[in-house]
C-alpha positions as CSV (number, residue, x, y, z in Angstrom):
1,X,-25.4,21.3,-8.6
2,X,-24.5,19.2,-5.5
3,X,-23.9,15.4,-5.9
4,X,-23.4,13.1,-2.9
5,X,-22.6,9.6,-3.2
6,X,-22.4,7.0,-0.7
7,X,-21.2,3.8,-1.5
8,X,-22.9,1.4,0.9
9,X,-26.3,3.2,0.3
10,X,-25.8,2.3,-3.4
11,X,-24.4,-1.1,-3.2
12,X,-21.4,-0.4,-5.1
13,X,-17.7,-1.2,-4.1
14,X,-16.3,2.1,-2.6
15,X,-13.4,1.6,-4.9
16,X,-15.3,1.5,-7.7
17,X,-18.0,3.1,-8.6
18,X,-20.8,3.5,-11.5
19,X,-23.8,6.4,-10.7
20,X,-26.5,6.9,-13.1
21,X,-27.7,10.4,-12.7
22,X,-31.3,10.9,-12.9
23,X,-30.5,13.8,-15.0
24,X,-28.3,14.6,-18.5
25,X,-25.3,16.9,-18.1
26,X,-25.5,18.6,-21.4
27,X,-21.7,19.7,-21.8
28,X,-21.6,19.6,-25.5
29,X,-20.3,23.2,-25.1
30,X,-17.6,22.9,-22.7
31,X,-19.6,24.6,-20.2
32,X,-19.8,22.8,-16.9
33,X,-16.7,21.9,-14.4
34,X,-16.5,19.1,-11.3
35,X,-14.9,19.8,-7.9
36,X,-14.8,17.6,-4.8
37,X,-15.8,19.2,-1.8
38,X,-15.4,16.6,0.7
39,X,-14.5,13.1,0.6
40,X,-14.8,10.7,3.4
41,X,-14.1,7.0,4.1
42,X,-13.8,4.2,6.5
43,X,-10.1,2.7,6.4
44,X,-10.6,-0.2,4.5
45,X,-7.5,-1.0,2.1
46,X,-4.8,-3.5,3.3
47,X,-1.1,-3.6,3.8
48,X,-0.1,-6.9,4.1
49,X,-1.0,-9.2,1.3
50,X,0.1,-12.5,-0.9
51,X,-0.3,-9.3,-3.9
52,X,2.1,-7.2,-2.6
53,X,4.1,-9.8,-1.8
54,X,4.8,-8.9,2.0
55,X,3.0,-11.6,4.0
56,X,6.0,-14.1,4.5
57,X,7.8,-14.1,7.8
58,X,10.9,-16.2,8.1
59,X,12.5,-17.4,11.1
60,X,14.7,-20.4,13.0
61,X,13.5,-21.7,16.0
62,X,16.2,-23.4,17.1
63,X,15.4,-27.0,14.7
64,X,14.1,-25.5,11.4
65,X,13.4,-22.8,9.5
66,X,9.8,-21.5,9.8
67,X,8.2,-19.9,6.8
68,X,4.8,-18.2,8.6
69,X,2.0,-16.6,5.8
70,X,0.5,-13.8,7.7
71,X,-3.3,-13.6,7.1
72,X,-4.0,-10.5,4.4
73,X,-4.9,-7.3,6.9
74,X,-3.8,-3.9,7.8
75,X,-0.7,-4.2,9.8
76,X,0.7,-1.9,12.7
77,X,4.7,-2.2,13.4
78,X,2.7,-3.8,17.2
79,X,0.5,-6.2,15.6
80,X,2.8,-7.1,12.9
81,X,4.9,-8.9,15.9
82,X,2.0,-9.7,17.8
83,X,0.9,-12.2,15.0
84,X,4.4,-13.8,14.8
85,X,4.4,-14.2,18.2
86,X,7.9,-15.6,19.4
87,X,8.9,-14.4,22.5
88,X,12.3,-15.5,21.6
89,X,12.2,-12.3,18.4
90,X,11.4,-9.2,19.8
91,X,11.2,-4.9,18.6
92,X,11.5,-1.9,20.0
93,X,10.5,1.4,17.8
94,X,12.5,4.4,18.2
95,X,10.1,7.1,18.0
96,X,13.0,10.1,17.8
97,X,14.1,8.3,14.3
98,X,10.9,5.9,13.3
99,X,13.4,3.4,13.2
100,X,12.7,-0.1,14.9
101,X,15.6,-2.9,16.8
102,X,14.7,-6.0,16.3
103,X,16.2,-8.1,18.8
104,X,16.4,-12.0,18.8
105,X,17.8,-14.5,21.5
106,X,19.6,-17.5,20.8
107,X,18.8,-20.1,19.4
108,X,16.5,-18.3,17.5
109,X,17.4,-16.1,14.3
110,X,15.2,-13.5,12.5
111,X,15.3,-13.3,8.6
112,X,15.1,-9.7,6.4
113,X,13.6,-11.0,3.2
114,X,12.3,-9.5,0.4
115,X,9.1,-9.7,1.6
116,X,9.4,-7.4,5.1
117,X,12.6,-5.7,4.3
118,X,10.5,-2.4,3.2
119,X,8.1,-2.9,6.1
120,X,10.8,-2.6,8.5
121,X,12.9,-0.1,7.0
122,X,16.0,-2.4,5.7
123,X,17.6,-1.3,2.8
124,X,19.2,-5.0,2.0
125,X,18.4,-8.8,3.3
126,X,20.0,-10.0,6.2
127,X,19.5,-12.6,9.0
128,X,19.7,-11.0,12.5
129,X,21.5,-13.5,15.1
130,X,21.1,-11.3,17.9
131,X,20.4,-7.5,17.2
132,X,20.1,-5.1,14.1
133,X,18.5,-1.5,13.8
134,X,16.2,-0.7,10.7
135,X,18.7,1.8,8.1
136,X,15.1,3.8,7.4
137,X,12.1,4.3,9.4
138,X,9.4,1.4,9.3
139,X,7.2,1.8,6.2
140,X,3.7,-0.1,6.7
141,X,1.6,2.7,4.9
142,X,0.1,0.9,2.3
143,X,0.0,3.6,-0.6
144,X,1.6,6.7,-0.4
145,X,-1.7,8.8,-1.4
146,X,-5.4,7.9,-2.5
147,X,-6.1,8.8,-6.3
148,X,-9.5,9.6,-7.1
149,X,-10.2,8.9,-10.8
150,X,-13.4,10.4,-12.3
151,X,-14.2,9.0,-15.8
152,X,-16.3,11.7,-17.2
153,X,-12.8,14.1,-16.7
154,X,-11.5,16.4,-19.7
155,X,-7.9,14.5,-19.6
156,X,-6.8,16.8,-22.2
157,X,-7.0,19.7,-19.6
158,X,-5.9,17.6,-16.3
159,X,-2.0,16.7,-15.9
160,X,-0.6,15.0,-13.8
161,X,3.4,14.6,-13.8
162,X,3.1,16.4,-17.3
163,X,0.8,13.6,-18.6
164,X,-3.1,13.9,-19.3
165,X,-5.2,12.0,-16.9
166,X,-8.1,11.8,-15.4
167,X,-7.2,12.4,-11.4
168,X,-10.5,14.4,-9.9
169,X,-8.5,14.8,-6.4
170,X,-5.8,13.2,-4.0
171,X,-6.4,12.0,-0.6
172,X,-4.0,11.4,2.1
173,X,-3.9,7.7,3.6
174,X,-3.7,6.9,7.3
175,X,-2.4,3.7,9.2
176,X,-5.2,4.2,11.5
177,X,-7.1,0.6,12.4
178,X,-9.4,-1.1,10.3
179,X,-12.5,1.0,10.0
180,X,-11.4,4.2,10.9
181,X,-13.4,7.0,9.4
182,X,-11.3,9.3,7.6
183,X,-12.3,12.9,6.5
184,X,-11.0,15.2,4.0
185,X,-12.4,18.7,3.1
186,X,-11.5,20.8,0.1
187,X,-11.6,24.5,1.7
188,X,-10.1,25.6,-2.0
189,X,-11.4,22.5,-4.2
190,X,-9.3,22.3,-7.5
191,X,-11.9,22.2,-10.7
192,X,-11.6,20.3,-13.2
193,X,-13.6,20.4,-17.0
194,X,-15.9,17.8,-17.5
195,X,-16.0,16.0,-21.2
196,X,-17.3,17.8,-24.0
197,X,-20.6,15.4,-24.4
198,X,-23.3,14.4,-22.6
199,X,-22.9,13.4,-19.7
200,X,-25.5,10.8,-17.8
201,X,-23.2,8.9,-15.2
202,X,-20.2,9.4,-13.5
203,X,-17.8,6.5,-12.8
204,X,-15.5,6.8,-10.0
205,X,-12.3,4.8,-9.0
206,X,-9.5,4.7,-6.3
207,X,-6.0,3.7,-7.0
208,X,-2.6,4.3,-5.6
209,X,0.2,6.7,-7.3
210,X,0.7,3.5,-10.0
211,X,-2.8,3.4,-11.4
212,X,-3.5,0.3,-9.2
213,X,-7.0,0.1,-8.1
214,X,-7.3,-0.1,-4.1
215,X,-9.5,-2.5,-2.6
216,X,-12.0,-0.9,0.0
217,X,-12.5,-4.7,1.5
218,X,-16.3,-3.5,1.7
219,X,-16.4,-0.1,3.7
220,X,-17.7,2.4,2.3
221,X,-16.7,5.7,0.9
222,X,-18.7,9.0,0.8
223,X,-18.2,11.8,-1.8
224,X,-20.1,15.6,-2.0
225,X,-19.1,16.7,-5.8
226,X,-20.4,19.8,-7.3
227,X,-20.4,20.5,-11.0
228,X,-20.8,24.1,-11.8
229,X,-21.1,26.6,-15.0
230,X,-17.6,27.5,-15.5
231,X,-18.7,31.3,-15.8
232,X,-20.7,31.3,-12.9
233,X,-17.1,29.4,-10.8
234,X,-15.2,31.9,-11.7
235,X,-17.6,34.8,-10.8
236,X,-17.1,33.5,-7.2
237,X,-13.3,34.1,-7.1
């Protein structure tokens, strides 16, 4: 049984999402399994927001100290400085290392907060007077993996880090632009036993590796699912 679901054709938030099937899954017996097959979606989830706390940039220009909110977006190491946009604080990304020299002329300083000190790969806060080299590559991947929760999961037979849950699959994220389609196929999808009830929807949700639910800002995310007779599944192998 194939099940595609598209999020802007439904409406629904492509983080979050609620399908009524127009059928019952009668799993009362244990019988039936759930496996992604391919998940797709247009880069929508941000890295730089008040929420995570990583949209202050602090700087001197020479007759104060300027505390500059960067709009909530997704952030390349490039447009990160092109939105400051000082031609007095300047970068240059070492590609051999990932590592990134910031570079600032007098009278001008450039602050390592709390707030971009994980961004730019700075282990401790520091104001730069004129040069100082990240101690780890730049960091401006917002999550380090896409979690794909399905509700209607057997938890009790799904662990994840020795604990029951309810993870259906896990995506990789890109720091590819703002709408970028993204596509992931399971050549060897990992089943997973659906609840032992019946089942007439299927709620889906996306969060980082902390439970956190990612925001999709709008675009939309595609899923193919099939659900399958365990004994039938494993007459395939």
């Amino acid at each position: 049984m194939k099940i595609i679901i598209d999020s802007q054709q439904n409406g629904q938030s492509g983080e979050n999402q609620k399908i009524d099937l127009n059928y019952t899954i009668n799993n009362q017996n244990d019988k039936y399994i759930i496996y992604p097959r391919d998940i797709s979606y247009y880069v929508g989830y941000y890295n730089i927001t008040a929420t995570l706390g990583n949209n202050i940039v602090t700087y001197f220009n020479g007759a104060s100290t300027v505390n500059l909110t960067l709009p909530d977006g997704l952030y390349s190491l490039s447009s990160y400085f092109s939105t400051i946009s000082q031609t007095n604080i300047n970068y240059n990304y070492q590609e051999p290392t990932g590592k990134v020299k910031i570079t600032v002329t007098a009278p001008y300083t450039f602050s390592i907060t709390n707030s971009n000190k994980t961004l730019l790969g700075f282990l401790a806060t520091q104001i730069i007077n004129t040069s100082a080299t990240s101690d780890t590559p730049v960091n401006f991947l917002p999550h380090k993996m896409l979690y794909i929760h399905l509700k209607q999961i057997n938890s009790s037979n799904n662990y994840f880090n020795g604990t029951p849950n309810d993870i259906l699959a896990r995506v990789p994220v890109t720091i590819d632009s703002f709408g970028t389609l993204v596509q992931y196929r399971f050549e060897l999808p990992y089943c997973s036993s659906l609840i032992n009830t019946t089942i007439s929807k299927l709620d889906i949700t996306i969060t980082d590796e902390n439970e956190n639910t990612i925001g999709f800002n709008g675009m939309p995310v595609f899923y193919t699912l099939e659900i399958d007779n365990k004994c039938k599944f494993l007459s395939y192998k």
